[in-house]
Short mmCIF file of the C-alpha atoms (twelve columns), coordinates in Angstrom:
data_MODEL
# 
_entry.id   MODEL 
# 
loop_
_atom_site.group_PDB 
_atom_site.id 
_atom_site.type_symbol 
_atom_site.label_atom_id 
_atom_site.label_alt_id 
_atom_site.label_comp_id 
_atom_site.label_asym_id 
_atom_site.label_seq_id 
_atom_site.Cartn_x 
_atom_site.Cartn_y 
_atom_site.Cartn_z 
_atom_site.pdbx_PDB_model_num 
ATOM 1   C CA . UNK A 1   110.344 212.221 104.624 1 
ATOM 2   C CA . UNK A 2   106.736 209.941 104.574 1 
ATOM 3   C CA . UNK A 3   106.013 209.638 100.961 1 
ATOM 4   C CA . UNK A 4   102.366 209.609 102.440 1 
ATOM 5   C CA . UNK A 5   103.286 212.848 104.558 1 
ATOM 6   C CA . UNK A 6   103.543 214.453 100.727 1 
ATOM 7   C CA . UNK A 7   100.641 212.500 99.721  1 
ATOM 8   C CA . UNK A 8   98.324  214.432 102.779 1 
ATOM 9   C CA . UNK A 9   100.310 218.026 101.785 1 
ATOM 10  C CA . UNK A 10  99.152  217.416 98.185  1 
ATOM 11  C CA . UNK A 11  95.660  216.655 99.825  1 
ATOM 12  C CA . UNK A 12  95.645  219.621 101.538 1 
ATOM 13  C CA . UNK A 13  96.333  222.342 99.006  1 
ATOM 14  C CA . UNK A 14  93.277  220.561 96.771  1 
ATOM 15  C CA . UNK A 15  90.932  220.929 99.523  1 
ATOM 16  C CA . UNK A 16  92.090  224.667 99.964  1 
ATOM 17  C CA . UNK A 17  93.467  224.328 103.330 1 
ATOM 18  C CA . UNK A 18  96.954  225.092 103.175 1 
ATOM 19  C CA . UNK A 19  96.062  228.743 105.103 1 
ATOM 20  C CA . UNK A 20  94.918  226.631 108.326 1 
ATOM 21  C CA . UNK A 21  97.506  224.257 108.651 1 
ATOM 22  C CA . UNK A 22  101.264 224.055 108.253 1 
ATOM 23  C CA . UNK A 23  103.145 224.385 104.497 1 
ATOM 24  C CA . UNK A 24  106.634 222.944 106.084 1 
ATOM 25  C CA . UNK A 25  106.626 219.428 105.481 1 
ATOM 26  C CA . UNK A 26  108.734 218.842 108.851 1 
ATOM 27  C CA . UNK A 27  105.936 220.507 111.176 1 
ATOM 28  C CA . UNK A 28  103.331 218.521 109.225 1 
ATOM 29  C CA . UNK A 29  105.249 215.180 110.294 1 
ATOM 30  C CA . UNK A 30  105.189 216.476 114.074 1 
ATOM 31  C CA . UNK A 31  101.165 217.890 114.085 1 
ATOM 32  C CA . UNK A 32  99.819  216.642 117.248 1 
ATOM 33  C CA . UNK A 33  96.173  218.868 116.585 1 
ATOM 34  C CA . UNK A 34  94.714  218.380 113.731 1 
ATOM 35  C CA . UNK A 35  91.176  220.456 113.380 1 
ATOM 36  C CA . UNK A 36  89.569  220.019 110.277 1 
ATOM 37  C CA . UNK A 37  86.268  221.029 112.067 1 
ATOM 38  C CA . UNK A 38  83.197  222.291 109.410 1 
ATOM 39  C CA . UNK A 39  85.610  222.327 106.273 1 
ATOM 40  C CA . UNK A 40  82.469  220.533 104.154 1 
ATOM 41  C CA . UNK A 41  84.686  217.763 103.600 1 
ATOM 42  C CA . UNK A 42  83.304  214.182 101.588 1 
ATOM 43  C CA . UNK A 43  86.544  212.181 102.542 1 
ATOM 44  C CA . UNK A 44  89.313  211.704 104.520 1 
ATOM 45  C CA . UNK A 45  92.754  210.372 102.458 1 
ATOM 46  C CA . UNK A 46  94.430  207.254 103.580 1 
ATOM 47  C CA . UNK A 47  97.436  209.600 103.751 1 
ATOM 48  C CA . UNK A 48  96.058  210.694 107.133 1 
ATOM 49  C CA . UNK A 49  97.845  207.193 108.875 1 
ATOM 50  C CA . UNK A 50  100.932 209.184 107.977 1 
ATOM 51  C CA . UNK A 51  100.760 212.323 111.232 1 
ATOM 52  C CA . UNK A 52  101.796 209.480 114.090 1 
ATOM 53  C CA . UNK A 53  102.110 212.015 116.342 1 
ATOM 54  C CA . UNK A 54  98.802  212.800 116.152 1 
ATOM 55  C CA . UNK A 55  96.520  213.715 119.862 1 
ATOM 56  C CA . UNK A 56  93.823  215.254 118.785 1 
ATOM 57  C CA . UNK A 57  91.372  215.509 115.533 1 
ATOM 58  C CA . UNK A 58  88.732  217.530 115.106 1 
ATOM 59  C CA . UNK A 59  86.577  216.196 111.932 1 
ATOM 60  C CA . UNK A 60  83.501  217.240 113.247 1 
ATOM 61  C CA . UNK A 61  80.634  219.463 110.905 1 
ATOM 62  C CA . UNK A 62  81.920  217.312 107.975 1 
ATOM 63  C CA . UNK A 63  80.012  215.482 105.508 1 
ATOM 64  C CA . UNK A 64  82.111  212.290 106.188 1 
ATOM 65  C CA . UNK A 65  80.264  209.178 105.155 1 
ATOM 66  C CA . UNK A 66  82.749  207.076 106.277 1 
ATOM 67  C CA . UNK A 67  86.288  207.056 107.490 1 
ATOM 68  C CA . UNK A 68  89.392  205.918 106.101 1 
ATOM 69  C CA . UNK A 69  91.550  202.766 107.292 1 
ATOM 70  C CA . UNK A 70  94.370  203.854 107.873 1 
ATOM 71  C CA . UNK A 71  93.246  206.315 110.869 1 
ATOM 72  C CA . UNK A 72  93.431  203.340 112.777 1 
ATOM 73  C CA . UNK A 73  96.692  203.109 113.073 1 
ATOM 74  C CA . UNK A 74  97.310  206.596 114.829 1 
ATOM 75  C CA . UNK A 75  98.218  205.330 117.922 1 
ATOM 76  C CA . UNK A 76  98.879  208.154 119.892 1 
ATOM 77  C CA . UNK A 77  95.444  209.645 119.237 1 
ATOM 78  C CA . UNK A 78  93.720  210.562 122.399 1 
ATOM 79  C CA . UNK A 79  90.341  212.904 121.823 1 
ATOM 80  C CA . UNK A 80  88.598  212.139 118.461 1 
ATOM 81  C CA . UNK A 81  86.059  214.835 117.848 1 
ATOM 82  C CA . UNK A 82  83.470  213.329 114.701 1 
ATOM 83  C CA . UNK A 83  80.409  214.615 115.306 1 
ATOM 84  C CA . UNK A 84  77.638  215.551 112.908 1 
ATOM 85  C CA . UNK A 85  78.516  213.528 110.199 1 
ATOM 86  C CA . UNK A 86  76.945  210.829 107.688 1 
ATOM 87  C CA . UNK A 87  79.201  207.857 108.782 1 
ATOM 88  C CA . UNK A 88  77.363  205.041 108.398 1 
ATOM 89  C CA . UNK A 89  79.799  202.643 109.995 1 
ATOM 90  C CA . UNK A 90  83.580  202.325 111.547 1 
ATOM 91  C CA . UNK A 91  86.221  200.683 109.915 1 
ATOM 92  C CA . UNK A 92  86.949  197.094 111.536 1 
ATOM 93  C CA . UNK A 93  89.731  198.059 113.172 1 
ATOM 94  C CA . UNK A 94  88.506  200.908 115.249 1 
ATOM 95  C CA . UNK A 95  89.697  199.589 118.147 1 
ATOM 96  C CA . UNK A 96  93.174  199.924 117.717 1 
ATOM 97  C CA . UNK A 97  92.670  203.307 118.803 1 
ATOM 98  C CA . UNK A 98  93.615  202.043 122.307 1 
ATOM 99  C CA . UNK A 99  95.085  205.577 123.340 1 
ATOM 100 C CA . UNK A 100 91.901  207.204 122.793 1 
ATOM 101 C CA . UNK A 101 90.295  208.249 126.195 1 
ATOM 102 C CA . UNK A 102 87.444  211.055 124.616 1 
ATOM 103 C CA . UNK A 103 85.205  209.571 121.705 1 
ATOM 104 C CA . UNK A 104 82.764  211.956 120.159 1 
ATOM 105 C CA . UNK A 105 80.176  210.290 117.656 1 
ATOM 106 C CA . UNK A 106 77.256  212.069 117.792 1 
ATOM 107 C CA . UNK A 107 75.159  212.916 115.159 1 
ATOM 108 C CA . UNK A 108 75.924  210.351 112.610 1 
ATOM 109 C CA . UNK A 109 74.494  207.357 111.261 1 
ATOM 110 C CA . UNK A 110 75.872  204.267 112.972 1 
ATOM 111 C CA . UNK A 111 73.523  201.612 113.202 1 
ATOM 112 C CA . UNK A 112 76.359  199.295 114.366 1 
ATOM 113 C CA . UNK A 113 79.689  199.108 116.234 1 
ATOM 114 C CA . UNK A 114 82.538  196.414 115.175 1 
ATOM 115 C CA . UNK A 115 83.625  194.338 117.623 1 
ATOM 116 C CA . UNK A 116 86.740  196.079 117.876 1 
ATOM 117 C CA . UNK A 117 85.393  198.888 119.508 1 
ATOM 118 C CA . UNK A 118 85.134  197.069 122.870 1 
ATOM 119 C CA . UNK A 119 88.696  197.350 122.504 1 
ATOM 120 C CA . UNK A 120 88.986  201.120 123.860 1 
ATOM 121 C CA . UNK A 121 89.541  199.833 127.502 1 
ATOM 122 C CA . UNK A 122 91.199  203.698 128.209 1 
ATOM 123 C CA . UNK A 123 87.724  205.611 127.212 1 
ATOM 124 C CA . UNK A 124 86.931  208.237 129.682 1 
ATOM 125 C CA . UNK A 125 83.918  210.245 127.789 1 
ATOM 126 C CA . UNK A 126 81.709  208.509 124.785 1 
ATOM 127 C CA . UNK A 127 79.123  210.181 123.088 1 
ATOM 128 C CA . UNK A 128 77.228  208.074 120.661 1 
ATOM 129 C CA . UNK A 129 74.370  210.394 120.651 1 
ATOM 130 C CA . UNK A 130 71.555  210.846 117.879 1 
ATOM 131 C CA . UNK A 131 72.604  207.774 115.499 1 
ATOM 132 C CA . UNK A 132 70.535  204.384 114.826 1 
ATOM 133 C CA . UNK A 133 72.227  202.037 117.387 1 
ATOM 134 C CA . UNK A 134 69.729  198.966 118.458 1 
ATOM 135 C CA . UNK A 135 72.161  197.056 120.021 1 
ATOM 136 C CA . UNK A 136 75.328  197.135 122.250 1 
ATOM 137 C CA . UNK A 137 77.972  193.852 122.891 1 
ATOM 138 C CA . UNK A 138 78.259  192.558 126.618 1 
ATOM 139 C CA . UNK A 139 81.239  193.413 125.930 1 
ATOM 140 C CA . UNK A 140 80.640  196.807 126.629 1 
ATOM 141 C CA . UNK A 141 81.303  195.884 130.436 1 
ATOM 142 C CA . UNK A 142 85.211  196.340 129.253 1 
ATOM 143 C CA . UNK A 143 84.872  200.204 129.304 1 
ATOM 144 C CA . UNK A 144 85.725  200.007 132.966 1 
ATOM 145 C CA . UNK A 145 87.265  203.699 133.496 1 
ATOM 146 C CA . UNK A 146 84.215  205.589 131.199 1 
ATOM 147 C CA . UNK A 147 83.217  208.853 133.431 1 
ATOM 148 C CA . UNK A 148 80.746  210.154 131.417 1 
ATOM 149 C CA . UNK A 149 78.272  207.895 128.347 1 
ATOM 150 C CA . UNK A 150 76.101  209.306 126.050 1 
ATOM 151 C CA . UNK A 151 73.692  207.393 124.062 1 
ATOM 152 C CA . UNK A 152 70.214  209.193 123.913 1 
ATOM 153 C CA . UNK A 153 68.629  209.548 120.468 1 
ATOM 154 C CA . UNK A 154 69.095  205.670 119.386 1 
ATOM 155 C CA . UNK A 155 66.937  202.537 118.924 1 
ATOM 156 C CA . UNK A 156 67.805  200.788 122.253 1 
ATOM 157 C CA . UNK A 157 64.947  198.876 123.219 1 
ATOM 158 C CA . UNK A 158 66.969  197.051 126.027 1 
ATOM 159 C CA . UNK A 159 70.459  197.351 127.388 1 
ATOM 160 C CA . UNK A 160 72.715  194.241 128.495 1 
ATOM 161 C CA . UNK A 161 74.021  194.202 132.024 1 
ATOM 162 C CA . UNK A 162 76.910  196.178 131.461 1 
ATOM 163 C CA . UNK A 163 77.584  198.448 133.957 1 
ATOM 164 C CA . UNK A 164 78.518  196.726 136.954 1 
ATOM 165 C CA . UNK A 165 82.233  197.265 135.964 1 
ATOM 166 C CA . UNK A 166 82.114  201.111 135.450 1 
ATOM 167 C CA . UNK A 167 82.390  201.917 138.666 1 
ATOM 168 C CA . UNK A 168 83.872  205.688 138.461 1 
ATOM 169 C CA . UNK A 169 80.874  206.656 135.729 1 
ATOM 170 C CA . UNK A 170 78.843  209.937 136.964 1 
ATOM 171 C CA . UNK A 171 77.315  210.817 133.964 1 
ATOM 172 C CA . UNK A 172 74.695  208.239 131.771 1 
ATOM 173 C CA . UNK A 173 72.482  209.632 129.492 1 
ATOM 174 C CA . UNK A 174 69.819  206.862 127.731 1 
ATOM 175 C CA . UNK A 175 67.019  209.518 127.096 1 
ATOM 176 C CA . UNK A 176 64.899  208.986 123.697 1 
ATOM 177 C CA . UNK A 177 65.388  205.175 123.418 1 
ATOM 178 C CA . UNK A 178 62.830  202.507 123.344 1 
ATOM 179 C CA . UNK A 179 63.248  200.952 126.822 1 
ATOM 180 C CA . UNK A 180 60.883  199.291 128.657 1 
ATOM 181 C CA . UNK A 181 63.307  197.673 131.624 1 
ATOM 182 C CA . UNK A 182 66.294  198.956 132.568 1 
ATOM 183 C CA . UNK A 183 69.769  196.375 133.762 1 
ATOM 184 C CA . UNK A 184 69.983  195.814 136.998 1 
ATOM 185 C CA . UNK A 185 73.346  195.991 136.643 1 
ATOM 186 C CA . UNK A 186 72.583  200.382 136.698 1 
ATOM 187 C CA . UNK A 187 71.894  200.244 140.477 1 
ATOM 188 C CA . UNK A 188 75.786  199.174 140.723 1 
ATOM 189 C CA . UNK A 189 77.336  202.228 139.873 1 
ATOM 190 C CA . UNK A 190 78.719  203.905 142.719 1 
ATOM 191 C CA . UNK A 191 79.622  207.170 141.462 1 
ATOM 192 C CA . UNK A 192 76.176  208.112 139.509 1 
ATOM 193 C CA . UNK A 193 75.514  211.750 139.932 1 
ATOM 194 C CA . UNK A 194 73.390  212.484 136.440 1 
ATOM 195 C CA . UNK A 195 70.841  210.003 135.214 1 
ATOM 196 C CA . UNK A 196 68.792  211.082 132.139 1 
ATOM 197 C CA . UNK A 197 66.059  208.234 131.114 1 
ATOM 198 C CA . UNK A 198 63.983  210.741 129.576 1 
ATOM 199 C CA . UNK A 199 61.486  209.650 126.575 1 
ATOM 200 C CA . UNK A 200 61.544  206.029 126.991 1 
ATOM 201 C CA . UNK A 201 58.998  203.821 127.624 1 
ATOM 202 C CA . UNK A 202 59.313  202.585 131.161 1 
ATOM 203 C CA . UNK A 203 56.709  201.550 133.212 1 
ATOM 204 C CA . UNK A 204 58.451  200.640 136.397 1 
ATOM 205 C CA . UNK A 205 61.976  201.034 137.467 1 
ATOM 206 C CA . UNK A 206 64.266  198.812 139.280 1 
ATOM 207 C CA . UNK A 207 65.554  200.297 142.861 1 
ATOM 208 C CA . UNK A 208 67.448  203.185 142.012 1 
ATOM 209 C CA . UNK A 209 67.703  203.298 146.187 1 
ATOM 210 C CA . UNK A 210 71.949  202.616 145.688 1 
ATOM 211 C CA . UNK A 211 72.836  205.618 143.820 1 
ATOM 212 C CA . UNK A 212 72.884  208.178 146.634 1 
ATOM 213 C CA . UNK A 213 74.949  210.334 145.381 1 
ATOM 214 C CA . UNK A 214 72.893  211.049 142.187 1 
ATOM 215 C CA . UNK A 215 72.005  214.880 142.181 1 
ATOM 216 C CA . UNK A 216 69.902  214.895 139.069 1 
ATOM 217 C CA . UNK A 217 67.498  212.665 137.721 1 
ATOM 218 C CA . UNK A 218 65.203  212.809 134.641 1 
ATOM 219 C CA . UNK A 219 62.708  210.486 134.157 1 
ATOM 220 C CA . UNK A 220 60.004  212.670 131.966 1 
ATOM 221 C CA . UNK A 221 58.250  211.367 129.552 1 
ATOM 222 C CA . UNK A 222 57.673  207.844 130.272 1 
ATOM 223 C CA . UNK A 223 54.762  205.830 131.261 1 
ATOM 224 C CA . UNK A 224 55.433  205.564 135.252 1 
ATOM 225 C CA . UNK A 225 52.245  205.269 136.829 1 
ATOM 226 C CA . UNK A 226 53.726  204.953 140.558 1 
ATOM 227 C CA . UNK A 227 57.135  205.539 142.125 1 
ATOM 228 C CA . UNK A 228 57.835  201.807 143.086 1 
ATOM 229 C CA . UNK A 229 61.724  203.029 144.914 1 
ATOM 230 C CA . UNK A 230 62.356  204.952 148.599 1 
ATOM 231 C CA . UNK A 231 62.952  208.459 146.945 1 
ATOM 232 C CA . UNK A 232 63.985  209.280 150.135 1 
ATOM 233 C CA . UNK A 233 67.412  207.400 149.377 1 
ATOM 234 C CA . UNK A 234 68.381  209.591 146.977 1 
ATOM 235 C CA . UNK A 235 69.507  211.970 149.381 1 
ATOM 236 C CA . UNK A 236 71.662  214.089 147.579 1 
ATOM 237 C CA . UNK A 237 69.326  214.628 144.784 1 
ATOM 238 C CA . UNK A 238 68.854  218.332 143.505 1 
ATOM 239 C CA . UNK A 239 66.809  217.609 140.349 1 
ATOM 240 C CA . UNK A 240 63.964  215.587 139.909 1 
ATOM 241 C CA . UNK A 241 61.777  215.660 136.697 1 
ATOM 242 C CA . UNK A 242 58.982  213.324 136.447 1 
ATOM 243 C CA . UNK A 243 56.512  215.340 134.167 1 
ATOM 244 C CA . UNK A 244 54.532  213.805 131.288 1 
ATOM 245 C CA . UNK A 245 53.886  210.359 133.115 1 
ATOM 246 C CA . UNK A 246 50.852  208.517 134.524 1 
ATOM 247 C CA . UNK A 247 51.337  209.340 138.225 1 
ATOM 248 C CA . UNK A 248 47.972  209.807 140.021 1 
ATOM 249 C CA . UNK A 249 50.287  210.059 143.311 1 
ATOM 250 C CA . UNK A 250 53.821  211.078 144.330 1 
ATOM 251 C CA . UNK A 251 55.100  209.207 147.639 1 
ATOM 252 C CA . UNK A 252 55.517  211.238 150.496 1 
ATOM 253 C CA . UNK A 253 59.225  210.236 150.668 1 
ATOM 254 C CA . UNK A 254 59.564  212.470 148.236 1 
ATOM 255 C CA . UNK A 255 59.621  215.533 151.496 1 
ATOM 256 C CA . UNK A 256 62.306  213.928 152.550 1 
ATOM 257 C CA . UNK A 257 64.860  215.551 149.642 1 
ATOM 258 C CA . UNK A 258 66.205  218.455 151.716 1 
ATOM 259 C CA . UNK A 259 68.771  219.179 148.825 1 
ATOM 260 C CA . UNK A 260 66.013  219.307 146.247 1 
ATOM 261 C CA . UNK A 261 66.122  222.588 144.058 1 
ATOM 262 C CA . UNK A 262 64.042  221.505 140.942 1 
ATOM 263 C CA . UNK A 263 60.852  219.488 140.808 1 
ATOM 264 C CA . UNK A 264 59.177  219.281 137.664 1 
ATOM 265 C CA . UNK A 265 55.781  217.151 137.697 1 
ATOM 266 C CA . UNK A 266 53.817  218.831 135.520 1 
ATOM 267 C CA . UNK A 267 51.444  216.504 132.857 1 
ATOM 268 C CA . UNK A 268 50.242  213.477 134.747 1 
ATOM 269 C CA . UNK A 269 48.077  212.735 136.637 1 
ATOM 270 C CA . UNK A 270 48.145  214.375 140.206 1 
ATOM 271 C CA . UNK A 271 45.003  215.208 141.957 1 
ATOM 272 C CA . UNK A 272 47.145  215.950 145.298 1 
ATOM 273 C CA . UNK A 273 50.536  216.955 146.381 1 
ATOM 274 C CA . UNK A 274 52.181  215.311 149.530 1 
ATOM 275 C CA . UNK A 275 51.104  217.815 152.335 1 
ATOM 276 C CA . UNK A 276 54.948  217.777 153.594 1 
ATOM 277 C CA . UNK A 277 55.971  219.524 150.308 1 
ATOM 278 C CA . UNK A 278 56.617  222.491 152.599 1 
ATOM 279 C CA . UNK A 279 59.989  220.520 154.080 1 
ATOM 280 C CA . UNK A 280 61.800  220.963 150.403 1 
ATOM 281 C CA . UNK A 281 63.269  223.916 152.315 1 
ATOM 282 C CA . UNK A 282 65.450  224.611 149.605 1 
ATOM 283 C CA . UNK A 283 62.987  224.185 146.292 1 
ATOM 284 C CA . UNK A 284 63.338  227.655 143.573 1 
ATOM 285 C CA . UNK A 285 61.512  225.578 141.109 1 
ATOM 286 C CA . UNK A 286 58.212  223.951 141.698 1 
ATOM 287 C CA . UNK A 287 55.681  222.930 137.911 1 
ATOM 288 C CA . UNK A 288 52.739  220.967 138.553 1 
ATOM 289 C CA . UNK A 289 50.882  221.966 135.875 1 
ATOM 290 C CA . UNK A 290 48.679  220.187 133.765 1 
ATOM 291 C CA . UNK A 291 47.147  217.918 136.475 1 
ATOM 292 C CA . UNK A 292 44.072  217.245 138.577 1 
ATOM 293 C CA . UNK A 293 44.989  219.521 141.401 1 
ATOM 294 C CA . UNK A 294 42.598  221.802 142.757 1 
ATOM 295 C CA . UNK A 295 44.029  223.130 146.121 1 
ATOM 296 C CA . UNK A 296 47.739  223.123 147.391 1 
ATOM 297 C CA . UNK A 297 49.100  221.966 150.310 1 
ATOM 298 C CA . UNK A 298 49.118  224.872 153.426 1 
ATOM 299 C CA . UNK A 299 52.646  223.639 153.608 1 
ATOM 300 C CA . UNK A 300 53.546  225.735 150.466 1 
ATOM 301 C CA . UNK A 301 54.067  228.915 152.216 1 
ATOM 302 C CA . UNK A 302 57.105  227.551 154.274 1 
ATOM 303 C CA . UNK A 303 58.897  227.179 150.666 1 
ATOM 304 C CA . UNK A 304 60.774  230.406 151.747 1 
ATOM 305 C CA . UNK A 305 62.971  230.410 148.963 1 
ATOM 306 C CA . UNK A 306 60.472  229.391 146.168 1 
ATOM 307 C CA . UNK A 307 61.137  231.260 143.041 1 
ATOM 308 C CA . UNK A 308 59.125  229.768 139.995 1 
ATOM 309 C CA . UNK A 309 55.907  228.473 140.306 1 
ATOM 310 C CA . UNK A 310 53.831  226.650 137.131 1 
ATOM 311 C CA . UNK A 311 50.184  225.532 138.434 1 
ATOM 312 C CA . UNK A 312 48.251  226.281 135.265 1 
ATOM 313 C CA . UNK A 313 45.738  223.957 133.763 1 
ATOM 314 C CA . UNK A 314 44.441  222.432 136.895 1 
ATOM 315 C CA . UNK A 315 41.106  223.318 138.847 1 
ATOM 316 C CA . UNK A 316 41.260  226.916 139.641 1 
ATOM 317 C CA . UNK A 317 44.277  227.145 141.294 1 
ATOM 318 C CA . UNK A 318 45.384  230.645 142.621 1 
ATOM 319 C CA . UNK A 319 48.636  232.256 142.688 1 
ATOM 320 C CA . UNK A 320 49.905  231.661 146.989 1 
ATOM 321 C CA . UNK A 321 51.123  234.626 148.899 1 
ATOM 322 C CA . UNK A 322 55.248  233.657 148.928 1 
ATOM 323 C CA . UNK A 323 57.243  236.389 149.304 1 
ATOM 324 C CA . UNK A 324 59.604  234.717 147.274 1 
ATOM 325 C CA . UNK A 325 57.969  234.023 144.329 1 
ATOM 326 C CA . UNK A 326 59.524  235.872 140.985 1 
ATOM 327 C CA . UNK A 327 57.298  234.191 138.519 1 
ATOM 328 C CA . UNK A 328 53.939  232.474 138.937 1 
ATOM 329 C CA . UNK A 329 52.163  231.495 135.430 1 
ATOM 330 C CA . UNK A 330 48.522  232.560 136.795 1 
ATOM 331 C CA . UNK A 331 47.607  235.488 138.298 1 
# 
C-alpha cells in the first residue's frame, strides 16, 4: 500500500471528509471520481499524485489558490472540473495531463498559461471563462479535436490565427474581451454552429460568409456601424443579436434568413427596417427598440408566427394587428 495513499487518508479525516469518500484504504487506491466540489478547501496535498486511477475530479467551489504538483502526474485523468477558484497560475507541468479531453477553468485568476498546456492535444471542451488571460500561444492551433472553447470574460485584445486546425469546433465563445479584429483564421472552421463576440470592441468583421452552418450568432454590444458580410450566407442561422451597436441600416440580405427565429436589434441606430422583414416567415422574436424608427414595414403583418414584439423608445410606434402576437411592450 502507497505510503502517499495513507498520507491523502490522513488528509482526509483532517479536512472532515471521511463521510463522503471511502475509509478502506484498498477502494481509495482504485477511486476513479473524486468530487471534492464546494468543500471550502485552501489546498490540495501532494498526496493527491497517489489515486492513478483517477477519471474524474471535481475541485470546483473551492478556495484553491493554486494547485499542487503532483496532480500532474494523474495520467488517466480525463474531465477536470476547477471552476470558481483563486488559482492564480498552473503548475509547469500541466500538460502532462495528456488524457484530459474536458478542462473546466472558469472563474479563477489565471493571467497566464505555461507552455505546457498546448500539450493537451486530446481536449474536447475548454472553458477558461472569467479569468485575466491577455494572451494565448500560436500554439494553441495544436488543440485540433476542441468541440466546444470558452474564453469570454478575459483581457484578449487580439487573438493569433489559431483556428484553422480545429476543424470539428461548433461552439466559440470570445464575448467580453477587448477585440478590435478578429483572425482570419475564424472563417476556417467548418463546423461553427454558436459564435458569441458579444461586448467587444469591433468595428468591422472579416467575412463570416463560410460558416453556413452557424445557427446562432451574437454580436451585441460592439461598435458595428454597418454589416460589411452577405448575411444571406448564413443560411442556417436561427439567432441573430446585433443590439447596442452603431447601425443606422441593416442590409436587406438580412430577409433572406428563412430559418431565423430571434432578431434582436434593439439600441442603435435604425431609422428603417428592410421592407422584406415580412419573408422571416418563421421569426417569434422581433426587439427593435431604442432606435430612430417611426413606422414599420407593411410587411410585418405576414410574420404569422410572431410572438414577442419590443418597439418601445422610438417615434410613436403602435402596437400592429398580428394575430400572433403574445407580448407587445406598448400598447
Amino acid at each position: 500500500m502507497s505510503e502517499n495513499i495513507r498520507d491523502f487518508a490522513h488528509w482526509i479525516k483532517s479536512q472532515g471528509l471521511e463521510h463522503t469518500l471511502p475509509r478502506e484504504l484498498s477502494t481509495l487506491e482504485n477511486l476513479t471520481t473524486l468530487d471534492l466540489s464546494r468543500k471550502k478547501l485552501k489546498s490540495l496535498p501532494e498526496s493527491i499524485g497517489a489515486l492513478q486511477n483517477l477519471s474524474v475530479l471535481k475541485i470546483s467551489g473551492n478556495r484553491l489558490s493554486e494547485l499542487p504538483k503532483s496532480i500532474c502526474s494523474l495520467k488517466n485523468l480525463r474531465n477536470l472540473q476547477c471552476e470558481n477558484n483563486l488559482l492564480e497560475t498552473l503548475p509547469e507541468n500541466f500538460g502532462a495531463l495528456r488524457s484530459l479531453v474536458i478542462l473546466n477553468l472558469n472563474g479563477n485568476q489565471l493571467s497566464a498559461l505555461p507552455k505546457s498546456f498546448y500539450d493537451l492535444t486530446n481536449l474536447t471542451r475548454l472553458t477558461l471563462a472569467v479569468n485575466r488571460l491577455n494572451h494565448l500561444d500560436v500554439a494553441f492551433k495544436n488543440l485540433k479535436k476542441l468541440l466546444h472553447v470558452s474564453l469570454d470574460t478575459n483581457y484578449f485584445e487580439c487573438l493569433p490565427e489559431v483556428f484553422g486546425s480545429m476543424q470539428s469546433l461548433y461552439f466559440l465563445d470570445l464575448s467580453f474581451n477587448k477585440l478590435t479584429t478578429l483572425p482570419k483564421s475564424l472563417g476556417e472552421i467548418k463546423e461553427l454552429e454558436t459564435l458569441i463576440l458579444e461586448g467587444n470592441l469591433l468595428q468591422n468583421l472579416p467575412s463570416l460568409e463560410a460558416h453556413d452552418m452557424l445557427v446562432k450568432l451574437n454580436l451585441a454590444s460592439n461598435h458595428l456601424t454597418s454589416i460589411d458580410f452577405d448575411l444571406s450566407k448564413l443560411e442556417d442561422l436561427q439567432i441573430l443579436s446585433l443590439e447596442n451597436n452603431l447601425l443606422d441600416s441593416v442590409p436587406s440580405t438580412l430577409c433572406k434568413l428563412s430559418n431565423l427565429t430571434s432578431l434582436d436589434l434593439s439600441a442603435n441606430h435604425l431609422t428603417t427596417l428592410p421592407e422584406c422583414i415580412g419573408n422571416l416567415s418563421n421569426l417569434y422574436e422581433l426587439d427593435v427598440e431604442e432606435n430612430l424608427l417611426s413606422t414599420l414595414p407593411n410587411s410585418i403583418q405576414n410574420l404569422t408566427h410572431l410572438k414577442s414584439l419590443f418597439i418601445a423608445n422610438n417615434h410613436g410606434l403602435q402596437k400592429p394587428l398580428l394575430p400572433s402576437l403574445e407580448y407587445c411592450d406598448v400598447e
